[in-house]
Steps between C-alpha positions, in 0.01 A plus 500: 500500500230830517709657751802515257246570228359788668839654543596474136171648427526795711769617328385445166182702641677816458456523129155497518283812525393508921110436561266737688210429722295734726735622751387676849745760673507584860762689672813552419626235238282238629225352205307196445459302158209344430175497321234691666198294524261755666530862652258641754439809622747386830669239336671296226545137432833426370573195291861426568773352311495161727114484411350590850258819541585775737267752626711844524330826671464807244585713721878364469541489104663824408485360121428236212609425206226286313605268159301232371409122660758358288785676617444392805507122419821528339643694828354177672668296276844689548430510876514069504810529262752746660346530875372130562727306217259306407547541117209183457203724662663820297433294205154480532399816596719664197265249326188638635655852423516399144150366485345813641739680243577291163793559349705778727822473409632566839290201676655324230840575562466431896346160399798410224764613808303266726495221301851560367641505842345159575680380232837601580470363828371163428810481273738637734384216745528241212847617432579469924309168481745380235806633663410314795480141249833605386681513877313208557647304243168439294635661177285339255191641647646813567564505107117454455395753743737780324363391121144508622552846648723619232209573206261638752790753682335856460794728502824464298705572809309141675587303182859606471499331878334181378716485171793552707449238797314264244860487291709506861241171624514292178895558509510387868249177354778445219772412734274334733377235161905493421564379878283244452651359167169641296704664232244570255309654723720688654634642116076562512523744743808687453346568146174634716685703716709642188184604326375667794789712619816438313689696781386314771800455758333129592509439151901518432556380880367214406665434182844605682390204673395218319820569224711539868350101543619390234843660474440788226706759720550707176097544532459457812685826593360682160138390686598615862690775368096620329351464803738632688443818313123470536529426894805493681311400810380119359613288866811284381544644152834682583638176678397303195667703239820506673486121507424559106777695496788324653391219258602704221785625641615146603435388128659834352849374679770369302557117479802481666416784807235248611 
């Protein structure tokens, strides 16, 4: 789950102004970030990024670039995030960032994207987990793991999804109750599946189905012919309607041409 967190995250990280630290040059374009802990006359101690020390000779710094202690825990904390992907340790060291500096809005912001990211993951796995119930023919509790997610989604573009499939699972649940002679509840979920996407493909598959059952072939093509338009690609749905069709062709003929 962090590691697709932390990816999110790093690209939301762009929006948010980039943290300093103290900074040693050497040669050429070579530096070190860090926190400098102590400098002698013939050396410095380096804090690092990872949290280890590291003694560096003065004689090879051509340069540094100083900012406050702060800075450099947030650089910490966006070291574990984008370099390590461990968006759980980034967490808490943004944290500790805001504790040493209450209220900075961009700590803030690197926490919210954090925590945000988390979220979209754990309901982009809830949304795999309940595609997976579907295929496996546990529709009912694929329904349940879809309405739990569906109030706690935190983009519009993840609760389209889960309004979408919810509508396409309850449809597939519809004809599964109407298989098995449970009429009510199979008019139960058809209703469901209506409220939650009215266009759902499933939806008027389904129907095509059921009134195909029982002989409607007036609306069982009007049905087919819906989702037809919605998703031409439904498995059996052209076969289907051309049965539908014949029918009413064969019941169009004249008396006496039959």
């Amino acid at each position: 789950m962090f590691g697709k967190a932390a990816t999110i995250t790093c690209c939301l990280l762009a929006l948010v102004a980039p943290a300093f630290g103290d900074v040693l040059y050497f040669g050429g374009d070579r530096r070190l970030d860090g926190h400098v802990v102590r400098r002698g006359r013939d050396a410095t101690n380096l804090k690092l990024l990872t949290g280890s020390t590291l003694t560096v000779e003065n004689q090879d710094i051509r340069g540094t670039k100083a900012e406050p202690f702060v800075a450099y825990v947030v650089k910490r904390g966006d070291y574990f995030l984008e370099e390590r992907k461990e968006p759980g340790r980034a967490l808490e060291i943004y944290q500790e960032a805001l504790r040493l500096k209450p209220g900075d809005p961009d700590i803030q912001a690197r926490i919210d994207l954090v925590l945000l990211s988390e979220r979209i993951t754990r309901c982009q796995e809830g949304i795999d987990s309940a595609r997976q119930l579907a295929r496996d023919g546990d529709l009912g509790e694929s329904v349940r793991v879809y309405e739990e997610l569906l109030p706690t989604a935190p983009k519009e573009e993840l609760k389209r999804t889960i309004t979408r499939e919810l509508a396409e699972t309850y449809a597939q649940l519809a004809f599964k109750y109407y298989d098995h002679s449970y009429f009510v509840g199979a008019e139960e979920m058809l209703r469901k599946a209506e409220q939650f996407n009215p266009n759902s493909p499933t939806l008027h598959f389904v129907l095509g189905r059921i009134h195909h059952v029982n002989r409607d072939w007036e609306a069982a093509d009007r049905s087919y012919a819906a989702a037809e338009a919605l998703d031409p690609n439904i498995p059996k749905l052209s076969i289907y309607r051309a049965e539908v069709r014949r029918q009413l062709q064969y019941e169009s003929r004249p008396i006496g041409s039959q």
